[in-house]
N, C-alpha and C positions, 0 to 999 in steps of 0.2 A: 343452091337454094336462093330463093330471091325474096324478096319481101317489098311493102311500099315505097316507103320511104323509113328506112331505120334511122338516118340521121337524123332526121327532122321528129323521130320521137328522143333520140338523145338531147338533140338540142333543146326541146319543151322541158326537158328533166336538169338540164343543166339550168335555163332561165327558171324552173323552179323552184332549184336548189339556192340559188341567186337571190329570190324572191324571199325565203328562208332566212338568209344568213342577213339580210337588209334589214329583215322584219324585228330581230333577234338584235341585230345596231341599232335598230332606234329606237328599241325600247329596252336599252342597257342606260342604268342612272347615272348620272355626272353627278359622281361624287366631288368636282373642286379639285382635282388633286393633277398636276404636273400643267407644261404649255397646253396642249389636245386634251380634247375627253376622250373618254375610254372607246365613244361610236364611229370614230375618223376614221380610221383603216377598216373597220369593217364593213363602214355603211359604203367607202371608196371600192371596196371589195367587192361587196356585193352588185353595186353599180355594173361593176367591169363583168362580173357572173351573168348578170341578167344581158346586156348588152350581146355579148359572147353567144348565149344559149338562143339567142333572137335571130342574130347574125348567121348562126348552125343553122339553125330550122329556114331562115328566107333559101339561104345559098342549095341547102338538099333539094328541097322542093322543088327548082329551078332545074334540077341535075338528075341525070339518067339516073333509075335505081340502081343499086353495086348488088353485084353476083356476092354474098358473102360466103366466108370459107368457113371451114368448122375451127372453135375457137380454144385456144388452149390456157386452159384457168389456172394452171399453175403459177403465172404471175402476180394475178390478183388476189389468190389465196395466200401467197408470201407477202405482198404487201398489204394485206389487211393484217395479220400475224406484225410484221414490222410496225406498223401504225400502231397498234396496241402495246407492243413492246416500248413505244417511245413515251405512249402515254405512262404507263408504267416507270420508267426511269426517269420523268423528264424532272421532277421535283427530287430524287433520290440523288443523280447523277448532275444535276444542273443543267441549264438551257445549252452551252458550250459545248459539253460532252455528248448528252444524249442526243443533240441535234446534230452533230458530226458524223457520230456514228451511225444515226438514219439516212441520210442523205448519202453516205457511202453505201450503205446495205441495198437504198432505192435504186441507185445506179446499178448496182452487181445483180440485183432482180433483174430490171430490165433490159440486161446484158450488155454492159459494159465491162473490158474484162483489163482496163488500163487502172493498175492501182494507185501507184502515184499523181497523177493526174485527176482520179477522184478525188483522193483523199484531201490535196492542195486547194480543188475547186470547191469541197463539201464545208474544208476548214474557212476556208479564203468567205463564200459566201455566207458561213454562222457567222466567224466575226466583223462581214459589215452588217448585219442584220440584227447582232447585239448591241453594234456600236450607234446604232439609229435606236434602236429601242432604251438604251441605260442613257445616251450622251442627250440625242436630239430630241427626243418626244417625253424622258424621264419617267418611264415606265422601268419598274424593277422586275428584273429577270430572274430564277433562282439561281444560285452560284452553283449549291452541289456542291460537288470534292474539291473543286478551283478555289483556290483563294481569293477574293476579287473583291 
């Protein structure tokens, strides 16, 4: 099965999505509270989305259409299921915990089947990611079960 250009409608969805999360940064209120206000990493975020989804859409356009295969939703259905699950525990269990255990679950969806090696990289990347959030920018994470 062939189609246009499918990249080049992901990438308009991804710079939309982009356009989205920007819109949503700049019009979160600065309350005054830590060094950054609350819109830095998202409106940075969104920059890089939009950018990205532009980038997608120029580069297909330019490129043979791709023969696509038939698509197997099994991954996506687990990782929408894991995204909700993390929403779910992420104030119960704390940023530390809940986000450990997602980023390990994301990788074993999308088949990787090295456990140690997750586990080190999922922990290793929450706690520089907490440590930039609590140390550097002073934005409170929730603890959950940890003591902290």
């Amino acid at each position: 099965m062939t189609q246009r250009h499918p990249d080049a409608i992901g990438g308009l969805a991804v710079a939309a999505l982009g356009v989205v999360v920007l819109a949503g940064a700049l019009t979160t209120p600065d309350v005054q509270f830590g060094v950054v206000g609350p819109a830095v990493l998202p409106s940075a975020f969104g920059s890089l989305v939009i950018l990205s989804g532009v980038w997608l859409t120029l580069t297909s356009l330019r490129a043979e259409p791709p023969v696509i295969a038939a698509l197997d939703v099994r991954p996506l259905v687990q990782s929408v299921i894991a995204v909700a699950l993390y929403f779910a525990a992420f104030v119960p269990l704390g940023f530390i915990v809940s986000s450990t255990i997602f980023f390990f679950a994301l990788a074993w969806i999308l088949g990787s089947r090295s456990v140690l090696r997750d586990a080190l990289a999922s922990a290793g990347f929450v706690v520089a990611l907490y440590l930039l959030f609590e140390r550097l920018l002073t934005v409170d994470l929730p603890a959950g079960v940890l003591p902290l």
